[in-house]
C-alpha positions in Angstrom: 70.6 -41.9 36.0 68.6 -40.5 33.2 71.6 -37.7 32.6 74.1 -40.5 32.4 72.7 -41.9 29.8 72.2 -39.2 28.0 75.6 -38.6 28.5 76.5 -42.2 27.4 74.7 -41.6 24.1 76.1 -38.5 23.4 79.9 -40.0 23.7 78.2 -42.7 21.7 77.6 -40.4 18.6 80.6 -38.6 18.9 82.5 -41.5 18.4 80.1 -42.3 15.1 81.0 -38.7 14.3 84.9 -39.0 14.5 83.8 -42.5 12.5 82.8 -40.4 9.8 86.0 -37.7 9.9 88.5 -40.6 10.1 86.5 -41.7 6.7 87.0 -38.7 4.9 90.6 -38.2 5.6 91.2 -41.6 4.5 89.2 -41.0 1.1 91.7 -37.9 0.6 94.5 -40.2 1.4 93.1 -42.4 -1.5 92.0 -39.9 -3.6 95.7 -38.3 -3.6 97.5 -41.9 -3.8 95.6 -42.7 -6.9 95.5 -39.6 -8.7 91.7 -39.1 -8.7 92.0 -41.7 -11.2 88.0 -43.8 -12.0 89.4 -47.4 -9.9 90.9 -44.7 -7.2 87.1 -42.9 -7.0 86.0 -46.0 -6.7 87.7 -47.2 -3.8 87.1 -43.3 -2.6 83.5 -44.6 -3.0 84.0 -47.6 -1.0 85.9 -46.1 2.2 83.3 -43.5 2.4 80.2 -45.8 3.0 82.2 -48.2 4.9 82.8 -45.7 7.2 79.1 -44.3 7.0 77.5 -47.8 7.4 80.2 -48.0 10.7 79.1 -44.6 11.5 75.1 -45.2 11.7 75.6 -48.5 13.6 76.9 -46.5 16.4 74.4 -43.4 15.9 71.5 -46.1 16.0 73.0 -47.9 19.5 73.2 -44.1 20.6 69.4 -43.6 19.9 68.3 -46.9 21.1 70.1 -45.4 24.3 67.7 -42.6 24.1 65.0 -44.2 24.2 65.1 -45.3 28.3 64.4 -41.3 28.8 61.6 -40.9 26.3 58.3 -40.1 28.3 55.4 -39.3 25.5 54.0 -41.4 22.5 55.0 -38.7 20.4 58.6 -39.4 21.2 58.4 -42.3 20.7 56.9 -42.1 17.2 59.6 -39.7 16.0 62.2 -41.9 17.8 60.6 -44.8 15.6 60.7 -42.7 12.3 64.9 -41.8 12.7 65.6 -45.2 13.7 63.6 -46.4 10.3 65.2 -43.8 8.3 69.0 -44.7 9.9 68.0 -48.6 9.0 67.1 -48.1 5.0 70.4 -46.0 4.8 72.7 -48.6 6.4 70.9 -51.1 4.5 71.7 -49.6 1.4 74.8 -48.3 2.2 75.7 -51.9 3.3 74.4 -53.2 -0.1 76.6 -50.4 -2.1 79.7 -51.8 -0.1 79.1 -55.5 -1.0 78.2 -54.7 -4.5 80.9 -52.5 -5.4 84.2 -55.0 -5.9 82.3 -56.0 -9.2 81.7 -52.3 -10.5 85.9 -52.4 -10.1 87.9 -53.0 -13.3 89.4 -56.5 -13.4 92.5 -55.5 -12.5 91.4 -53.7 -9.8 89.2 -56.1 -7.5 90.6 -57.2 -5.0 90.0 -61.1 -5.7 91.8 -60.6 -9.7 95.1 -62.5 -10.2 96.2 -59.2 -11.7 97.1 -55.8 -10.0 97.9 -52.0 -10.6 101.3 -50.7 -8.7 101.3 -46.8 -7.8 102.4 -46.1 -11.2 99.2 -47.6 -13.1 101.0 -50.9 -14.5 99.4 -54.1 -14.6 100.9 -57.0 -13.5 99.9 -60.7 -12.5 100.0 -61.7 -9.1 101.2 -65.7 -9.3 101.3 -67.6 -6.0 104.7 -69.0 -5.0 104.2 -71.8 -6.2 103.4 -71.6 -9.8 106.9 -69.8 -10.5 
């Protein structure tokens, strides 16, 4: 039983690991789309902790898991400092994501009536309506 789930929660963090790959190849897909351009780092930025916060959700589950097999106090304090230390970064990381759409330019968030093609021209995006 007790190998199982270590098993389980092994699996578990190689998943969060391939998380994290699947994050960096997609920051190198943005990074080469956009030229290395500031708005392209940006969104380089972006993809990175999105898939970091994604990442240390399933590395926390995986050492929650853990913690059926620990068996001394001091286990379980080390097991409590990690899973602190995992929290703060996801917080933050989390806070980074939310927060960065406004460190965008204008014509680069993704709520802005205006829009940059592959080429780096503006233009306005009008709904179908207003011709």
């Amino acid at each position: 039983m007790i190998e199982a789930v270590r098993l389980g929660a092994r699996l578990i963090e190689l998943i969060g690991g391939l998380v994290i790959a699947w994050a960096m190849l997609r920051i190198l897909g943005t990074g080469a789309a956009t030229r290395f351009s500031n708005a392209g780092i940006g969104k380089m930025r972006l993809v990175m902790a999105q898939g970091v916060v994604s990442a240390l959700g399933l590395m926390t589950a995986a050492t929650l898991l853990k913690t059926i097999t620990l068996r001394s106090w001091s286990a379980i304090g080390i097991f409590a400092v990690i899973l602190a230390l995992r929290t703060v970064v996801k917080r933050t990381l989390a806070a980074e994501v939310r927060s960065e759409p406004s460190r965008l330019p204008p014509a680069e968030r993704p709520d802005s009536p205006s829009s940059t093609d592959a080429n780096g021209q503006t233009y306005s995006r009008q709904s179908p309506a207003s011709g």
